[in-house]
GUSE-721919 format. One record per residue (C-alpha): residue number from 1; residue in one letter; chain; y, z, x. Coordinates in pm, 1 decimal. Each point is the difference from the previous one (the first is absolute). Layout:
TIFI    n  res  chain     north        up      east
TIFI  NUM    A      A         Y         Z         X
...
//
This chain:
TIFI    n  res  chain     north        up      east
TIFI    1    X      A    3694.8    3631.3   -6180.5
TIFI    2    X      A     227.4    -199.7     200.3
TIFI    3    X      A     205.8    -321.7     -30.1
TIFI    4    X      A    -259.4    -253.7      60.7
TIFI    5    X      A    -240.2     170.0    -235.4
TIFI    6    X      A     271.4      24.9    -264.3
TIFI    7    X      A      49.4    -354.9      -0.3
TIFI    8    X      A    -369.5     -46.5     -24.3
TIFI    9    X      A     -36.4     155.8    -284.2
TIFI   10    X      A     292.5     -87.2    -163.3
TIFI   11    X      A    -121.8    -372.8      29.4
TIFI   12    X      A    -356.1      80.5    -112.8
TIFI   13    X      A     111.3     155.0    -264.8
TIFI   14    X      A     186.5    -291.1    -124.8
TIFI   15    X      A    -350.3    -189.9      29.3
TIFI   16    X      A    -179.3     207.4    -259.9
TIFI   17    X      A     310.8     -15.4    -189.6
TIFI   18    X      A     -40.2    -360.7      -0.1
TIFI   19    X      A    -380.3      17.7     -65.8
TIFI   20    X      A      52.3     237.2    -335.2
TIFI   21    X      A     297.3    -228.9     -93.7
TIFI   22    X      A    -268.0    -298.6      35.2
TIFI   23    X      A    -290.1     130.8    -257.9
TIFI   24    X      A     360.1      47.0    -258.3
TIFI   25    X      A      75.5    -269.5      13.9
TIFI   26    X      A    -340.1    -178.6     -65.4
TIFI   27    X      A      26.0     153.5    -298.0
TIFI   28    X      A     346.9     -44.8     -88.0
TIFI   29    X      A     -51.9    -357.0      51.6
TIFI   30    X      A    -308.8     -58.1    -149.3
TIFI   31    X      A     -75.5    -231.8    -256.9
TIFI   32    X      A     -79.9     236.7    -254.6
TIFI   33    X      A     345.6     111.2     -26.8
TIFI   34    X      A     119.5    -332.9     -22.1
TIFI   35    X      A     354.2      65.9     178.0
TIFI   36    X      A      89.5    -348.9      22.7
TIFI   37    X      A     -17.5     -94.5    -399.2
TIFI   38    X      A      23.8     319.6    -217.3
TIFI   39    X      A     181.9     287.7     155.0
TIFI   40    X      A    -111.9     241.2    -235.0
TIFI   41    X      A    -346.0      62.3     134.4
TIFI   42    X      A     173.1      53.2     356.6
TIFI   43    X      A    -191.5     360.8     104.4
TIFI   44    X      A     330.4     222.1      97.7
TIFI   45    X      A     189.0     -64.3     270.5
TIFI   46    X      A    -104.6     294.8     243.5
TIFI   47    X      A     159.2    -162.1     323.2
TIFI   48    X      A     203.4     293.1      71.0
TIFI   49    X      A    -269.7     251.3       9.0
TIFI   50    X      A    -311.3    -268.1     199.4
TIFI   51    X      A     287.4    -161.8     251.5
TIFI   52    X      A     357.3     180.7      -0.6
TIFI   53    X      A     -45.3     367.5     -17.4
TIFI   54    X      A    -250.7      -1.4     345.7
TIFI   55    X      A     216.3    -226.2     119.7
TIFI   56    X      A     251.3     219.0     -19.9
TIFI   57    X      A    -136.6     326.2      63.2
TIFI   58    X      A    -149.8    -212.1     326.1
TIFI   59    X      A     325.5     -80.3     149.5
TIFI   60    X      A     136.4     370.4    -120.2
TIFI   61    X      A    -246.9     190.7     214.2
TIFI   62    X      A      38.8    -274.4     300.4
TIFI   63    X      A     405.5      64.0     -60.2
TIFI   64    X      A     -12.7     333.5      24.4
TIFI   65    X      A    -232.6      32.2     264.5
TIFI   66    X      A     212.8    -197.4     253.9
TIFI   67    X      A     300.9     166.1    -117.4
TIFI   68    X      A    -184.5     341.0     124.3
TIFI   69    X      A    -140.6    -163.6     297.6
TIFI   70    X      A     176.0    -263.5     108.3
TIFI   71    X      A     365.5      55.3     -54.9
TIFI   72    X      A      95.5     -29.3     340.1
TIFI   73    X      A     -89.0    -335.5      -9.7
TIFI   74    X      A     116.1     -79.2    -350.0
TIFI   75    X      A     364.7     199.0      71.3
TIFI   76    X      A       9.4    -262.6     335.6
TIFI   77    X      A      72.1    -316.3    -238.7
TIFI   78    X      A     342.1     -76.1     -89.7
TIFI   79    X      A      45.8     -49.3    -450.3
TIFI   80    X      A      88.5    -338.4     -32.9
TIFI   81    X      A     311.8     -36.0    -173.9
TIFI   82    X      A    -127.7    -171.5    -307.9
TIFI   83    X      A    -241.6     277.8     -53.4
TIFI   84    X      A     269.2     261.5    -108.6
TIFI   85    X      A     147.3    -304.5    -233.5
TIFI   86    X      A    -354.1     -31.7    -161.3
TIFI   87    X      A     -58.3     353.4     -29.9
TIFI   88    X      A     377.0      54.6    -154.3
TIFI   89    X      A     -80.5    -293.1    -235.3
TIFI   90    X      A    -349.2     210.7    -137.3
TIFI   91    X      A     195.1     304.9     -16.8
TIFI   92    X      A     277.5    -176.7    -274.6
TIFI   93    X      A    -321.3    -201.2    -144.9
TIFI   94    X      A    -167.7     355.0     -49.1
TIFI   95    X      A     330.7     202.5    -114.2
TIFI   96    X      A      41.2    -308.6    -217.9
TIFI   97    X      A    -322.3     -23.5    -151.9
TIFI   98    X      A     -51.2     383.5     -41.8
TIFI   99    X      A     305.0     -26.6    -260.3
TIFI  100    X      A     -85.4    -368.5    -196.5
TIFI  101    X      A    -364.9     -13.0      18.8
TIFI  102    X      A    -218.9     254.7    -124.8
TIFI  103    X      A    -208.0     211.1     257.9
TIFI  104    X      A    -368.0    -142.8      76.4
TIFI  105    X      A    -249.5     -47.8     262.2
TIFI  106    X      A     197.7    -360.7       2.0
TIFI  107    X      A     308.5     149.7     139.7
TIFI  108    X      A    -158.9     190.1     248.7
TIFI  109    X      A    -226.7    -261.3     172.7
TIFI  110    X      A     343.0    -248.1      -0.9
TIFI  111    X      A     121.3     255.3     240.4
TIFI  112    X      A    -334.7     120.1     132.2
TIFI  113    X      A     -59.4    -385.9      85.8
TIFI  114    X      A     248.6     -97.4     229.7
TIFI  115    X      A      53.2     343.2     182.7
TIFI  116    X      A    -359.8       7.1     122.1
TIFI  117    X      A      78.1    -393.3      92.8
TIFI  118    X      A     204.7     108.3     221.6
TIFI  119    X      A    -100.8     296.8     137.3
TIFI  120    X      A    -366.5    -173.2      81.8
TIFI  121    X      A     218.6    -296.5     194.2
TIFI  122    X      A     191.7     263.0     201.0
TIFI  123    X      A    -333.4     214.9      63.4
TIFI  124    X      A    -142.5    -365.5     166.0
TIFI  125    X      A     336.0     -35.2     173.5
TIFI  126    X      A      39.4     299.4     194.6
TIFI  127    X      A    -389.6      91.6      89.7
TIFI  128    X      A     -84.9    -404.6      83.8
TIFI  129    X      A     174.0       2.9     383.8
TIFI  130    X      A    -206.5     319.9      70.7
TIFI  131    X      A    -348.2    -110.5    -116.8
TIFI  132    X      A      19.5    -371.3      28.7
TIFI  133    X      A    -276.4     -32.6     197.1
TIFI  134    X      A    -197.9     188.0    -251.3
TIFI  135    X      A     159.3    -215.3    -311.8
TIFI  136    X      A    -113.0    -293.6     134.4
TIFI  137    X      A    -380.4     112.3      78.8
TIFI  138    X      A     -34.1     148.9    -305.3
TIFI  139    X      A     158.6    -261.9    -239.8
TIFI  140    X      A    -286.2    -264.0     165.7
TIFI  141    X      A    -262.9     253.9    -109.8
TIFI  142    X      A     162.9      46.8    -361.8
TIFI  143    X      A      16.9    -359.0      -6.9
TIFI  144    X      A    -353.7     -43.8      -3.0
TIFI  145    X      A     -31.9     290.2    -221.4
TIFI  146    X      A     221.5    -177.5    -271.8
TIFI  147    X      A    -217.5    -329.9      31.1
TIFI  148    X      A    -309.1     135.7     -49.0
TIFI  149    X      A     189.5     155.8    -331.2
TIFI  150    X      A     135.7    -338.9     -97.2
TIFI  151    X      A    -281.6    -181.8      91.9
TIFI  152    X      A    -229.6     196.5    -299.2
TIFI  153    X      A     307.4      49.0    -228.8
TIFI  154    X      A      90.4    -381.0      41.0
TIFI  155    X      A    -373.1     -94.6     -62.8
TIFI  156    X      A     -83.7     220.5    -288.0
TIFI  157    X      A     334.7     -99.8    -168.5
TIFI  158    X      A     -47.6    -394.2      21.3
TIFI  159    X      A    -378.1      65.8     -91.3
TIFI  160    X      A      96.3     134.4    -326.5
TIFI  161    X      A     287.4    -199.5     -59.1
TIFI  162    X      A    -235.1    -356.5      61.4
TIFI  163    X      A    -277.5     160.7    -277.0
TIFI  164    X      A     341.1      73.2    -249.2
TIFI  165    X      A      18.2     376.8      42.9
TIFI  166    X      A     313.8      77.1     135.7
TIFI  167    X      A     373.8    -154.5     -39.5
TIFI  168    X      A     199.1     -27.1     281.5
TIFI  169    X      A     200.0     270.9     121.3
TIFI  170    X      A    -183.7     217.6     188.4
TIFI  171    X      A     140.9     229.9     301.3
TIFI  172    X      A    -169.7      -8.3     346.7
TIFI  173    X      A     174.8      65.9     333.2
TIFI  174    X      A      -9.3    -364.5     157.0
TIFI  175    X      A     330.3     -37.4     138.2
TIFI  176    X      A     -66.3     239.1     331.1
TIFI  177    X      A    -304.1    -139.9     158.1
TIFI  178    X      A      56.5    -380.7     -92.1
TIFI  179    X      A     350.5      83.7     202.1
TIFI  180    X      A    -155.1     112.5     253.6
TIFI  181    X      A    -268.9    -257.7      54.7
TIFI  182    X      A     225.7    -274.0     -15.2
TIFI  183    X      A     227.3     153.2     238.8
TIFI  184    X      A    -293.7       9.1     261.5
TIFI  185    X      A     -97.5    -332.6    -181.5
TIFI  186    X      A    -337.6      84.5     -93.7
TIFI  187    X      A     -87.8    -318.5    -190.7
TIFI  188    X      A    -335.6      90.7    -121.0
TIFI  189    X      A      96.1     322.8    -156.9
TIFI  190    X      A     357.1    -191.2    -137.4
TIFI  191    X      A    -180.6    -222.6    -146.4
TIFI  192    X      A    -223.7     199.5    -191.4
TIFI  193    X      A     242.8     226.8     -83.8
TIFI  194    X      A     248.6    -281.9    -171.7
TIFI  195    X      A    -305.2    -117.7    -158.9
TIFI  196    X      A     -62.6     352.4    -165.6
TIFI  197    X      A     351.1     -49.6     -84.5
TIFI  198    X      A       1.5    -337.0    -187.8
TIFI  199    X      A    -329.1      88.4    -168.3
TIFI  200    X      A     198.1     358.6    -177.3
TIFI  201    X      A     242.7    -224.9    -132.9
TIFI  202    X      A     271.4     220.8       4.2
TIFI  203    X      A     367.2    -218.9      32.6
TIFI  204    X      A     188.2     232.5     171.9
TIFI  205    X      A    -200.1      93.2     292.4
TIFI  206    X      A     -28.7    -380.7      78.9
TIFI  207    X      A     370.2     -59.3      28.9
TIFI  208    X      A      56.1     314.7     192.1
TIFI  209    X      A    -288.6    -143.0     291.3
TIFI  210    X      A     286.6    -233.3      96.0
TIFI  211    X      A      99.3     115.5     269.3
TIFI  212    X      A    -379.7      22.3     149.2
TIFI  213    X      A     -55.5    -349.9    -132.4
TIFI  214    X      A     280.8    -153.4     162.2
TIFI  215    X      A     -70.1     159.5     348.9
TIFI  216    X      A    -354.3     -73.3     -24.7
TIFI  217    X      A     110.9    -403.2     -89.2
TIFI  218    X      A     233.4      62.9     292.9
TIFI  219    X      A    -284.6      80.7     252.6
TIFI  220    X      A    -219.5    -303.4    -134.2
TIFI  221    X      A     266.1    -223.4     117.0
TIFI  222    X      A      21.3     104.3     349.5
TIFI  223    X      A    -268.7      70.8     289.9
TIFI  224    X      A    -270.9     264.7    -150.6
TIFI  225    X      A    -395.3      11.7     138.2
TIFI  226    X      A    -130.6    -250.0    -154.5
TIFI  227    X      A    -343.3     114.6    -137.5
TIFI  228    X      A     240.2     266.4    -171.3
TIFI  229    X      A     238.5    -303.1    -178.7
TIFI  230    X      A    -380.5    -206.3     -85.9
TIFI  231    X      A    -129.2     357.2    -171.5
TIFI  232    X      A     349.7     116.0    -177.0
TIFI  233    X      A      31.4    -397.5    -108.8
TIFI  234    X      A    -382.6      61.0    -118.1
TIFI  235    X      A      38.0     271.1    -192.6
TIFI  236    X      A     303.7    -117.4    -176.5
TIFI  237    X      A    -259.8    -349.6    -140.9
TIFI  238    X      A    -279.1     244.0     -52.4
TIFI  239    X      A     208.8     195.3    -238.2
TIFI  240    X      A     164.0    -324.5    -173.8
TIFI  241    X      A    -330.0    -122.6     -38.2
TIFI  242    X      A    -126.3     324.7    -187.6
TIFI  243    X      A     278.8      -1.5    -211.1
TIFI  244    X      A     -71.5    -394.4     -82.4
TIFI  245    X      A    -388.0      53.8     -76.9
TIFI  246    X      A     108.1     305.0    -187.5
TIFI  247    X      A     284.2    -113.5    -207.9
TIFI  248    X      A    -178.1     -82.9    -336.5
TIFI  249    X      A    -117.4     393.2     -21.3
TIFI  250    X      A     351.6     129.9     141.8
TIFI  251    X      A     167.7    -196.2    -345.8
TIFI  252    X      A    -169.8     255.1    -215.5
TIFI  253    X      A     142.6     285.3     251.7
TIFI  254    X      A     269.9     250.6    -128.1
TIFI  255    X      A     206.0     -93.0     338.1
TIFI  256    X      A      -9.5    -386.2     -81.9
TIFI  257    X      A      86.1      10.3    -328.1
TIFI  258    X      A     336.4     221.0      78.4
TIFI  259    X      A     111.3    -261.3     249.6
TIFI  260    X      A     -56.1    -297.1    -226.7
TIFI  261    X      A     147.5     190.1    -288.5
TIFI  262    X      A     318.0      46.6     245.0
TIFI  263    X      A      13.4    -375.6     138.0
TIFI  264    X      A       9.6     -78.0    -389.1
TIFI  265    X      A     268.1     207.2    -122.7
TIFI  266    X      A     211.0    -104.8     344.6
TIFI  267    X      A     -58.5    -360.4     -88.7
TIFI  268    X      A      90.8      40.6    -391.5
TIFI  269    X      A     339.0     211.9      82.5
TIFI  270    X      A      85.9    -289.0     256.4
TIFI  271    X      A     -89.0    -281.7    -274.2
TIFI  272    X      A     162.9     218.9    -284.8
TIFI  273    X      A     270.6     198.1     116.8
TIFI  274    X      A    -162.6     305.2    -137.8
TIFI  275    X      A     138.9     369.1     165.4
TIFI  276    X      A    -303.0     112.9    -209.3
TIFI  277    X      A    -286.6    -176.4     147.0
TIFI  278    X      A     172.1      31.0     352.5
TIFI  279    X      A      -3.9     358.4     -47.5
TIFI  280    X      A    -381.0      24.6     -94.1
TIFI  281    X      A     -10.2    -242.6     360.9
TIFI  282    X      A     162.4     336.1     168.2
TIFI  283    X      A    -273.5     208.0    -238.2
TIFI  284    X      A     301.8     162.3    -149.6
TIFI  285    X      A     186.3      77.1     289.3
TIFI  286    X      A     277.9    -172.5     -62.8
TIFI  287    X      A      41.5     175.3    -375.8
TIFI  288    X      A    -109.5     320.2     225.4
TIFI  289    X      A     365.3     -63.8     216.0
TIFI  290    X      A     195.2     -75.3    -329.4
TIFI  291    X      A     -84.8     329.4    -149.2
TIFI  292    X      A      53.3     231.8     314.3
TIFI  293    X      A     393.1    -129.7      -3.5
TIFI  294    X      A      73.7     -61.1    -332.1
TIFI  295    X      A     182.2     346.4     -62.8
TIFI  296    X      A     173.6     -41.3     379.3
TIFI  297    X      A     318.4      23.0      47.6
TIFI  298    X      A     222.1     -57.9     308.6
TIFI  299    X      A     -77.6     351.9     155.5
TIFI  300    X      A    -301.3      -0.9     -79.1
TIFI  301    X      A     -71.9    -307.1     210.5
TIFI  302    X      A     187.7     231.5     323.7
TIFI  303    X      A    -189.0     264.0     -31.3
TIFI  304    X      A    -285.3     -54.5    -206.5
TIFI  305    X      A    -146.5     169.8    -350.5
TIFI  306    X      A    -114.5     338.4     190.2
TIFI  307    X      A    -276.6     156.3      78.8
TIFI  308    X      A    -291.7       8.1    -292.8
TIFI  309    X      A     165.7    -311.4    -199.6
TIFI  310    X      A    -259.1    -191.4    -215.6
TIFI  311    X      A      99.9    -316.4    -215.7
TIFI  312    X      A    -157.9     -93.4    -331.3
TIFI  313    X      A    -174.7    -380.4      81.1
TIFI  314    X      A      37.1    -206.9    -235.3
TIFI  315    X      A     -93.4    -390.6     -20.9
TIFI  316    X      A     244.1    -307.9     139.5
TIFI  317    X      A     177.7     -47.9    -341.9
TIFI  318    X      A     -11.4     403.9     -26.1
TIFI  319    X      A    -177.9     -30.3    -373.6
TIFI  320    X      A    -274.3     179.1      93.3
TIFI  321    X      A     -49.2     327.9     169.7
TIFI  322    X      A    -303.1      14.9     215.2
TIFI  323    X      A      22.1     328.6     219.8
TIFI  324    X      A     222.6     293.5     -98.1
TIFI  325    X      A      56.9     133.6     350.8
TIFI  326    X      A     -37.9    -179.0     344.6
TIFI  327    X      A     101.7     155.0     300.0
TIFI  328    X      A      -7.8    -277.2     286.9
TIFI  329    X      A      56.9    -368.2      33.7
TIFI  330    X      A    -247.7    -297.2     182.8
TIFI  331    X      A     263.0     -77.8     216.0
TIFI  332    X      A     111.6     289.7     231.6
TIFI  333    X      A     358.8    -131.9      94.5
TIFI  334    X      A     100.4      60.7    -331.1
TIFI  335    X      A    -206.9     290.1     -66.5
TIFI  336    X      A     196.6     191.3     270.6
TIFI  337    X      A     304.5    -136.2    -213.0
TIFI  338    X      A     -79.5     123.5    -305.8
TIFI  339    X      A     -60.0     376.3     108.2
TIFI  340    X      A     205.4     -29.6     380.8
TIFI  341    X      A     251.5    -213.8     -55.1
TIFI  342    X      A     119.1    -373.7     194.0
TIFI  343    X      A     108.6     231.5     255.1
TIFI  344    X      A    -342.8     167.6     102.1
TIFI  345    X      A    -181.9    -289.8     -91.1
TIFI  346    X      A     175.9    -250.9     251.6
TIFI  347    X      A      20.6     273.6     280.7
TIFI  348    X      A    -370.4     100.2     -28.7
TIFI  349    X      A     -98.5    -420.2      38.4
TIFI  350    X      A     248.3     -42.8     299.8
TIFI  351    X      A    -143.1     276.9     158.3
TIFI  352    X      A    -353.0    -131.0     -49.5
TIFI  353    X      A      45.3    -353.2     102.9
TIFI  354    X      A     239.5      91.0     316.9
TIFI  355    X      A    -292.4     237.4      75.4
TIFI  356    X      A    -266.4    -336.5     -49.9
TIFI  357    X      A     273.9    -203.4     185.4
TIFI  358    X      A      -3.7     203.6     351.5
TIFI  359    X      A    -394.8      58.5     -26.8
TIFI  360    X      A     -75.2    -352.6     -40.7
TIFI  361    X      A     255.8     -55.8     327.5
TIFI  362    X      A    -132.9     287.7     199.4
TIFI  363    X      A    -382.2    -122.4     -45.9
TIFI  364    X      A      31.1    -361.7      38.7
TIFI  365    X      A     258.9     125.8     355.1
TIFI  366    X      A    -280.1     252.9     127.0
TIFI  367    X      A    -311.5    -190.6    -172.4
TIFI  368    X      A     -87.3     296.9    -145.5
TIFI  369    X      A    -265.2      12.3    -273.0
TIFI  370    X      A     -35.6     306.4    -105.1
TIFI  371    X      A     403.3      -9.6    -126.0
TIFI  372    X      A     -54.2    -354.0    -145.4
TIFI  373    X      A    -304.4     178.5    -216.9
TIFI  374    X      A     239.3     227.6    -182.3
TIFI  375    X      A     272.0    -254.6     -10.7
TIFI  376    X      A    -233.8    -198.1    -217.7
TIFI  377    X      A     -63.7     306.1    -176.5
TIFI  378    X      A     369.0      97.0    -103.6
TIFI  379    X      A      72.1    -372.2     -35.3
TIFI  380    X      A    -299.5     -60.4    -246.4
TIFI  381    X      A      89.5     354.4    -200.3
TIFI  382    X      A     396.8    -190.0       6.2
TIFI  383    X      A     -92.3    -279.0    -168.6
TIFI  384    X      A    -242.1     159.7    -239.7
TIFI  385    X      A     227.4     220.2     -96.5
TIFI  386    X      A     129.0    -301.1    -180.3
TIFI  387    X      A    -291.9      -2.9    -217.7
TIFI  388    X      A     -30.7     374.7    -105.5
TIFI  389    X      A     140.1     324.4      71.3
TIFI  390    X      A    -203.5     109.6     297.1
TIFI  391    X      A     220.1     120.9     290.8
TIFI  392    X      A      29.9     367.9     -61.8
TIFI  393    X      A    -342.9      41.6     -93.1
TIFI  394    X      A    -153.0    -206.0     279.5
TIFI  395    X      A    -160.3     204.8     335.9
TIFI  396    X      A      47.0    -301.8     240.0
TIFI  397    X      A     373.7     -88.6     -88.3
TIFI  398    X      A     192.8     329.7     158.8
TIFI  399    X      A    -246.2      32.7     290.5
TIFI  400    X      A      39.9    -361.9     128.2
TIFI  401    X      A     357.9      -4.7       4.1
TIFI  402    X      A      -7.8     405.2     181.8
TIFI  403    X      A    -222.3    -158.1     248.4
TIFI  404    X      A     191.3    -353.3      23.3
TIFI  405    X      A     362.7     236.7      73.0
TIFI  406    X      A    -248.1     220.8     205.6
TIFI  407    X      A     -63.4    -271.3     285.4
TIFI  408    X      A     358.7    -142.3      -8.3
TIFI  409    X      A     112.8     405.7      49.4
TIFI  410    X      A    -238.0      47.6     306.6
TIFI  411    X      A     131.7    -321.5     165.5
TIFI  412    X      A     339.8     134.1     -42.6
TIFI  413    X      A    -110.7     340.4     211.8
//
């Protein structure tokens, strides 16, 4: 097998990852199970064994296959500085957590997590220059791959959310191929992909299409084909106007109801001055942030908890307990705090964004597409990491900034 079919397989492995992941989480969200109002008849959380353990076995095999066969190339890339302070910073959060925190399958994903992060982002970054041709024909392919996939997910999961038998939530890979169209500003398959979007009713997906939205708003302005503007523009009505002659059956919706039932607690907590209420605006996060720190200390703010550190969660005025152990927090900046430290945490974002910063600069200099489509990818994982805790595990993030550090290296040669 060589390179190119490695990375083939690699990548369409991921898909049926993806698929299985799909069908558990139609179930995990179903209605039955009634996440969204009574915890207790949540089905077990099995998302390590249906999403993170092939993930991770896929990138171990890829890993150690290019290490075999490819470490010419790999040995050919100069470590960035920062990646020996990161990788010291693990190795004190390990020592660290080996000796306060008990041992679990916890502690060894929180190292697992952000070695393979960076190990899959250096793969991308030294074989990129010497198979860019072949990147860039294949990622069109696997872009059309990935829609097909979204297309079906996205439909079955608004279907049964509309007919009130599914909450929210549910995981489907949207992020690549909507980048990718709206880099080569393919309005009719945008457009039906942000309507898939808005229909799921999932928050943070929507705030993390920014930076698609506001380069597609960006292109309206200026000189486009105009049958292309007249059918984007179209769809955009056609899709208002659905969600107008729909409205009175999308009140009785799951998704509906959880956004009204969060513009009422913001507006109460506003009125009222009430921490409580604006924590049940945040659904708990805010409580969820209190707990993780409220044993910290200064040192523990430098160098974070350790490796394997769970916090007991308890409500805003901490008078109830409502989950014994909890490993991660919504918000990843300060879930890289609480087992990393301020340190790793503010080195890993700089990193990310001055990554962002010089692909955004290099594609708009060159006019280069295929770049822009994973800068919208890294940026949209960025800001959505903001939401939940979905850097480390996510397939995209690593490989578009090895690929966005992969073009800037070959222009350097």
């Amino acid at each position: 097998m060589n390179t190119k079919t490695a990375i083939k397989v690699y990548f369409y492995i991921y898909v049926a990852i993806c698929i299985l992941f799909f069908f558990y989480e139609i179930k995990r969200f179903s209605i039955n199970y009634d996440i969204a109002y009574d915890p207790t008849k949540v089905i077990p959380n099995k998302v390590r064994f249906f999403y993170l353990l092939p993930l991770y076995l896929n990138n171990a095999w890829f890993i150690i296959y290019n290490f075999i066969f490819n470490w010419k190339k790999i040995k050919e890339i100069k470590i960035k500085k920062w990646t020996y302070v990161l990788f010291s910073i693990l190795l004190v959060c390990f020592i660290r957590g080996i000796i306060t925190n008990p041992i679990s399958e916890r502690a060894i994903l929180d190292v697992v997590k952000p070695f393979f992060f960076l190990l899959v982002f250096y793969l991308f970054f030294a074989l990129y220059p010497y198979y860019k041709d072949f990147f860039r024909d294949f990622f069109k392919k696997t872009a059309r791959v990935f829609l097909f996939l979204v297309i079906i997910f996205g439909l079955i999961i608004a279907i049964l959310i509309y007919n009130n038998l599914l909450h929210p939530g549910v995981f489907y890979p949207i992020l690549f191929p909507l980048s990718y169209f709206t880099a080569f500003t393919n309005y009719p398959l945008v457009g039906l992909l942000l309507i898939l979007i808005f229909l799921q009713g999932r928050r943070g997906i929507v705030l993390a299409l920014l930076p698609q939205i506001i380069f597609l708003a960006s292109l309206i302005g200026r000189k486009i084909l105009f049958k292309r503007k007249i059918l984007f523009v179209g769809i955009v009505v056609i899709s208002i106007g659905l969600s107008i002659v729909g409205m009175n059956k999308f009140k009785n919706t799951t998704g509906y109801k959880k956004y009204e039932k969060s513009l009422c607690y913001l507006t109460k907590s506003i009125e009222k001055g009430d921490i409580e209420l604006f924590d049940k605006f945040t659904t708990r996060r805010f409580a969820e942030v209190y707990s993780a720190f409220y044993t910290f200390d200064f040192i523990d703010y430098i160098i974070g908890k350790g490796v394997g550190y769970t916090y007991e969660f308890w409500d805003i005025n901490r008078e109830e307990l409502r989950q014994k152990k909890r490993g991660n927090l919504h918000f990843s900046p300060l879930s890289l705090v609480m087992s990393y430290g301020v340190v790793f945490m503010v080195l890993f974002y700089g990193v990310f964004a001055r990554c962002l910063v010089k692909g955004f600069l290099f594609s708009k200099k060159h006019k280069d597409k295929f770049i822009l489509t994973f800068c919208f990818i890294a940026f949209s994982y960025f800001i959505k990491s903001f939401t939940e805790f979905n850097l480390f595990i996510s397939f995209f993030a690593p490989i578009s900034l090895g690929i966005i550090e992969g073009q800037l290296r070959s222009e350097k040669k």
